[in-house]
N, C-alpha and C positions, 0 to 999 in steps of 0.2 A: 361457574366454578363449583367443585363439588368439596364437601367437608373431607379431610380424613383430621381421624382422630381428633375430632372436635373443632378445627381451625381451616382457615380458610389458607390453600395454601398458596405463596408468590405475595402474599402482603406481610407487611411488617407486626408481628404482634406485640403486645403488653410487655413489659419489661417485671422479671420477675427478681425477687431476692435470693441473692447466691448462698449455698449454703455451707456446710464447713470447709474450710482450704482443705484442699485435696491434697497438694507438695505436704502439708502438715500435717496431713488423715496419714500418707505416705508412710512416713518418719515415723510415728508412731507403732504405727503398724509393725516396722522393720525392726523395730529396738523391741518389741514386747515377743515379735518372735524370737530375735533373739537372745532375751531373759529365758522364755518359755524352752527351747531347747537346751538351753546351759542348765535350766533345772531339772529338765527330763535325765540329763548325764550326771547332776547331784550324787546320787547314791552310790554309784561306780567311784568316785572316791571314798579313801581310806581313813577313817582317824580323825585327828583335830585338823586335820588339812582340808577337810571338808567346809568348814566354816571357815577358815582362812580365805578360803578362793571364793564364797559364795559371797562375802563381801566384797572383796577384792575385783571379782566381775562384773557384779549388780552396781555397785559404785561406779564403775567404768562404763557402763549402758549406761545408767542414769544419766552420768555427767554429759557423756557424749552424745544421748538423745537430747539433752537440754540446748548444746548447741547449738546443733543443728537445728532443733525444731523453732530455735527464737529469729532464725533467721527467714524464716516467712511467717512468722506471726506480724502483727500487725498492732500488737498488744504492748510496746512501748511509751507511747504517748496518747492518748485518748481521752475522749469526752463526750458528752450528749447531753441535748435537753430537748424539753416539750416547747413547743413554742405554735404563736398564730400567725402563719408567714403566706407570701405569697407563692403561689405555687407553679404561674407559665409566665414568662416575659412580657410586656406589653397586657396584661391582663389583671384586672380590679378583683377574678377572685382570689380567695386566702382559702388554708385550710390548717386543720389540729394536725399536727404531727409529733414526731420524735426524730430529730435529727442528729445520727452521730458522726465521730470523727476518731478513727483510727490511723495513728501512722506509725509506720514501722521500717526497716531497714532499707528498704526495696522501694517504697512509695508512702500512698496514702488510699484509704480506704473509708468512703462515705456513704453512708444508709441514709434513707428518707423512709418511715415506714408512720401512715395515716393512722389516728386515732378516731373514728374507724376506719378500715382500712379501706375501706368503700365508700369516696368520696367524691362527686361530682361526676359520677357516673364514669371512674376509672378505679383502679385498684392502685392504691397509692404504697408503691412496696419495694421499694430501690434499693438496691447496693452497687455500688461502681468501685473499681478499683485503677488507679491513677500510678505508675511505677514510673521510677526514675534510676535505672538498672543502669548500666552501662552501653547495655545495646538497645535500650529503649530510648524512646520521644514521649516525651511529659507532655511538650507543647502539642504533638503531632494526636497524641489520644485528647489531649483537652478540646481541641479544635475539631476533633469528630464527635466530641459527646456535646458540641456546639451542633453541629448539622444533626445527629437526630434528634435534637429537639428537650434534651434532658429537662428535669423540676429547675425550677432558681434555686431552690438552695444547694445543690448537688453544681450547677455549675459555679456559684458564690465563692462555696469552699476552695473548690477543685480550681476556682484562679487565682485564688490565695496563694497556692503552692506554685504557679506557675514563674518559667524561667525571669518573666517581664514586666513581675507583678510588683509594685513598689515596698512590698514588704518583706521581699528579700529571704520569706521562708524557704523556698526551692535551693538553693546556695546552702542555708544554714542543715537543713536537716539532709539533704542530698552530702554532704559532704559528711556529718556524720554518722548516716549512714553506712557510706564506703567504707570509715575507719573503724568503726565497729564492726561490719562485718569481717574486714578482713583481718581483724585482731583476734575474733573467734575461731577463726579459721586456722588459724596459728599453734592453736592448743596442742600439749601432749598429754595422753591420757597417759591412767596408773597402770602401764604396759609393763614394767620394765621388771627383772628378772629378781631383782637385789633389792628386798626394801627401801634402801637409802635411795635407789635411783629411781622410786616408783613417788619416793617423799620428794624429792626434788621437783619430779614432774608435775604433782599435784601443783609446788609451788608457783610454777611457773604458768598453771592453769587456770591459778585464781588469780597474777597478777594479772593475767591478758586479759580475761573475764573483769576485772575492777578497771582495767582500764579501758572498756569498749563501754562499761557502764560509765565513765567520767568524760566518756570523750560525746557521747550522747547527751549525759545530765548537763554539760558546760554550753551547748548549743541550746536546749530546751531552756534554760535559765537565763538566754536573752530575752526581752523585752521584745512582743508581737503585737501584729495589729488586731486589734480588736474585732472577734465574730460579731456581729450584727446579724441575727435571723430572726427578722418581725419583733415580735414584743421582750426577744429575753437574747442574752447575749452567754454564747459557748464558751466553756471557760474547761479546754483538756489538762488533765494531769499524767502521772505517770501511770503506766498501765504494769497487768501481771506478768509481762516477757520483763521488764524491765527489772522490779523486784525479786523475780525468778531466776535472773543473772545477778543480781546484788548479792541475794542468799551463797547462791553455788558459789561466785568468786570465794566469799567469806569461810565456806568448810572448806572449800580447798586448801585457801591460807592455815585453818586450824590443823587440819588432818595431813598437811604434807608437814608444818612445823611442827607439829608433835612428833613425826615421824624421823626426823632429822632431829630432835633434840635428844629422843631418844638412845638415837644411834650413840649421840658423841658424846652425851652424858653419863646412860643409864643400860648400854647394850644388851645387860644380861635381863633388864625389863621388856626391849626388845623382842629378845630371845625367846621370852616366856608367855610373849604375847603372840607372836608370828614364828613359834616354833612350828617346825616344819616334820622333822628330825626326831620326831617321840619315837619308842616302843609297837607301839600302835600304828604309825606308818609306815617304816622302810619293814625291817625284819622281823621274826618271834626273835632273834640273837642279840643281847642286848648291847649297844656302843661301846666298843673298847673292847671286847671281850675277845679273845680267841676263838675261829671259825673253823672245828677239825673238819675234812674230807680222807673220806679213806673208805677203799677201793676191795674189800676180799671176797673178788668174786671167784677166781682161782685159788684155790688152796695148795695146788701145788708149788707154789710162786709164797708160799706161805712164809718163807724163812726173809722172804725179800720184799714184804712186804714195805709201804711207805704209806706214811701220814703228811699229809700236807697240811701246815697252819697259816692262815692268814691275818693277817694281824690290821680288821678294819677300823 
């Protein structure tokens, strides 16, 4: 067999580490273009209605990238430690590593990466990713990352989560999962035409948000089996998607109930906050005032002439 590009090809090579989620590279990407266009159109508005909407949009990207993007993160529940574990089945050697554990909406997500990473005359540099999606098999990928031969720690974790595993983690976090993602999904951004129904929206953004965060934190807050990896034992907490949906719920609650109490309190603070309606926006003519129109392009029509007033 001949080399290309450095490998031998028709054999199985080294398993390497994956690098950023790509569905999550995606989404960013798509929300920052478009902020990046909605700025480029910025200055073609008029007045104090330019800051009105530059909020009002970029709040609306924000939130709505936030969504979306916690929904393949992985960044919910996680943890790591260095530990001296064994490293192939049926085998007396060990190695230094770091081993973590991320899970998130969709599955679970475990790295093995060696301290150094060149150990035993392999490159000890894993990521595996383990999903329990609706149209996926949790058990069906576990049992193939059994036939090629994965680390023990990467298969330990990864039958932890398994449907048959006596710790019942696959049920607990698979279920909410499902509820939290599909409670984010549910969301209505600050779309809406009428401030009151844009406050509304908010609110109803932060309760789905608070509760996909309670409906995960109530799952996470039962009582698990204990990781065991060689000399130190993994102990996950909450990760940054998770506190990144606690925050968002929370200004949504403040910024839609301000905006509603506004309304039915204080409307003319409203007003003066989310005026639309200045001088400086619609006309030079200023509100209320009489609008003449008048016509004397004929002078001989001169005696019959008209003025028309409109009264905006």
């Amino acid at each position: 067999m001949t080399l290309w590009n450095g490998v031998l090809p028709f054999y199985p090579q080294q398993r390497h580490a994956a690098g950023f989620s790509l569905p999550l590279l995606i989404v960013i990407v798509v929300f920052c273009a478009l902020a990046s266009s909605f700025l480029l159109i910025l200055p073609g508005i008029r007045g104090r209605a330019r800051w009105f909407w530059l909020v009002r949009v970029l709040l609306s990207l924000f939130i709505g990238g936030e969504i979306v993007a916690v929904h393949f993160s992985g960044e919910w529940f996680v943890g790591s430690v260095w530990t001296n574990t064994s490293y192939k089945a049926f085998s007396a050697e060990r190695v230094q590593a770091r081993v973590g554990l991320n899970v998130g909406l969709v599955g679970v997500n475990i790295t093995l990466r060696g301290t150094p990473v060149q150990q035993l005359n392999e490159t000890i540099d894993y990521n595996e990713a383990f999903t329990w999606r609706l149209d996926e098999d949790y058990h069906g990928e576990y049992v193939r990352a059994l036939a090629k031969g994965l680390p023990d720690p990467v298969l330990y974790l990864a039958e932890k989560f398994t449907p048959s595993s006596p710790c019942g983690l696959y049920h607990q976090y698979h279920l909410a999962g499902h509820y939290a993602a599909a409670t984010l999904c549910s969301n209505a951004l600050l779309s809406m035409p009428a401030p009151l129904y844009g406050g509304l929206a908010l609110l109803v953004t932060g309760a789905f948000a608070l509760f996909a965060v309670f409906a995960f934190a109530s799952v996470s807050s039962v009582p698990f089996c204990p990781f065991r990896l060689g000399s130190a034992a993994l102990t996950p907490g909450y990760g940054a998607a998770f506190w990144v949906t606690l925050a968002i719920g929370i200004l949504c609650l403040l910024l839609g109930g301000s905006v509603v109490l506004l309304h039915y309190a204080w409307p003319s603070a409203l007003r003066a906050v989310l005026d639309q309606s200045g001088p400086d926006y619609c006309s030079p003519a200023a509100a209320g005032s009489p609008f003449i129109l008048s016509n004397p392009v004929h002078p001989q029509f001169a005696p019959l002439d008209y003025k028309i007033t409109t009264k905006l």
